[in-house]
N, C-alpha and C positions, 0 to 999 in steps of 0.2 A: 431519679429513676427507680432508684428501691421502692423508697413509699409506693409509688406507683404499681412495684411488682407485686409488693406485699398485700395491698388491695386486689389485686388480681387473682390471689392465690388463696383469697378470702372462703372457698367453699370446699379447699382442699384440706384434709385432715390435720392436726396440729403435730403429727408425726412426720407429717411430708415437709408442711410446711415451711417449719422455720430451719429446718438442714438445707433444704435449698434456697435459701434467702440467704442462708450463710454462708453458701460455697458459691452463691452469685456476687455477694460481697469481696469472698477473700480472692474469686474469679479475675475481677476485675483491680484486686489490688497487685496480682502477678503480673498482670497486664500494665498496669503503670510500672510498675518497680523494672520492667522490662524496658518500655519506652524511654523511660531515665535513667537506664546503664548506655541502651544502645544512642541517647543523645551524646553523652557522656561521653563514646567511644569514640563520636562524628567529630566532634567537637578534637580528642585528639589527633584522629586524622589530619584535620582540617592545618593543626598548629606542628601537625609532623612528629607526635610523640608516641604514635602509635606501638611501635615495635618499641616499646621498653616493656619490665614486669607488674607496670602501674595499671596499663590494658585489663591483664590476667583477674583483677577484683573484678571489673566490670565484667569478663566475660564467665569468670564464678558464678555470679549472679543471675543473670541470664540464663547460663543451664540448671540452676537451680528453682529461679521462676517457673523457666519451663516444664521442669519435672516438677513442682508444686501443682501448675496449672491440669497437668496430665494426672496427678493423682486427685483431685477436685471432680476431674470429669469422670473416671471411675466412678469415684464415693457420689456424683450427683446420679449416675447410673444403679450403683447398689441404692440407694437412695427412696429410684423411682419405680424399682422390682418387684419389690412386693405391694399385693394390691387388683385392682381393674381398673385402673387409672391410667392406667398407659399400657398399650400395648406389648408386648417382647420384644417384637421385631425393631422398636422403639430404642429399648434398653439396649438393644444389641448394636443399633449405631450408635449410642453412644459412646460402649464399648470400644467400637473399632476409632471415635475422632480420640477417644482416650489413647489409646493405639500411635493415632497419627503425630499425637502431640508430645508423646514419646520419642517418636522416629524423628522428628525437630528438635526435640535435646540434644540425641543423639549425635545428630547432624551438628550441630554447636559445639560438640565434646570434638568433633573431628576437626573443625573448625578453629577452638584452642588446640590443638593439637599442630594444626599448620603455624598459626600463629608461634606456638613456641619453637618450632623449627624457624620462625622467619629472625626471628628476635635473635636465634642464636648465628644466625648468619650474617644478620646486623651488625652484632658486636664483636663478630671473627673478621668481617669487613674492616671495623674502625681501628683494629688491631692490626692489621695487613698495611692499614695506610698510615697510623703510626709509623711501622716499622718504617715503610718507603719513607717518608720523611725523614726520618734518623739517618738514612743509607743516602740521599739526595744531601 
């Protein structure tokens, strides 16, 4: 699909060019690196290890992606600014999915954030039922 883009973008200036081939590149490597923590995390679900602090790498990454991804679409917006080649109004939604895709980190950060309250009520739990054992 690159090749592909990169023919496409054959009549676009060689300043435009090759920065947006390259944030469609590393666009799409946050996008995987995304897909293969959130497998990752299913997978723990799945086997019931989720609420440990092995989770918390995969969910690192993911809001890291995310804000990778979010500053990509910025820089492919600064990118597309200068010029007649695109519109403003143009530039300015990119601006705002740059935006959007921030507010989805975000959201992930709050998301680790429940997670390590769960994890710590996990292991106050196994502690609780220790102790009943011991008293039993």
């Amino acid at each position: 699909m690159v090749p592909l883009f990169w023919v496409d973008l054959e009549e676009a200036p060689a300043g435009v060019r090759v920065p947006v081939v390259v944030i469609v590149v590393l666009g799409i490597v946050t996008m995987q690196v995304t897909a293969v923590c959130v497998w990752r995390l299913l997978t723990m679900v799945r086997r019931g290890t989720v609420f440990s602090h092995a989770a918390f790498r995969y969910v690192d990454i993911v809001i890291g992606a995310i804000a990778a991804a979010s500053a990509l679409t910025f820089g492919l917006a600064v990118t597309l600014a200068p010029g007649e080649a695109v519109p403003p109004g143009m530039v300015l939604l990119i601006c705002g999915a740059s935006l959007i895709v921030a507010g989805v980190a975000l959201v992930v950060l709050v998301l680790r954030l429940l997670l390590a309250q769960a994890v710590a009520r996990d292991v106050e739990a196994h502690q609780l039922r220790a102790e009943l054992d011991e008293v039993i």
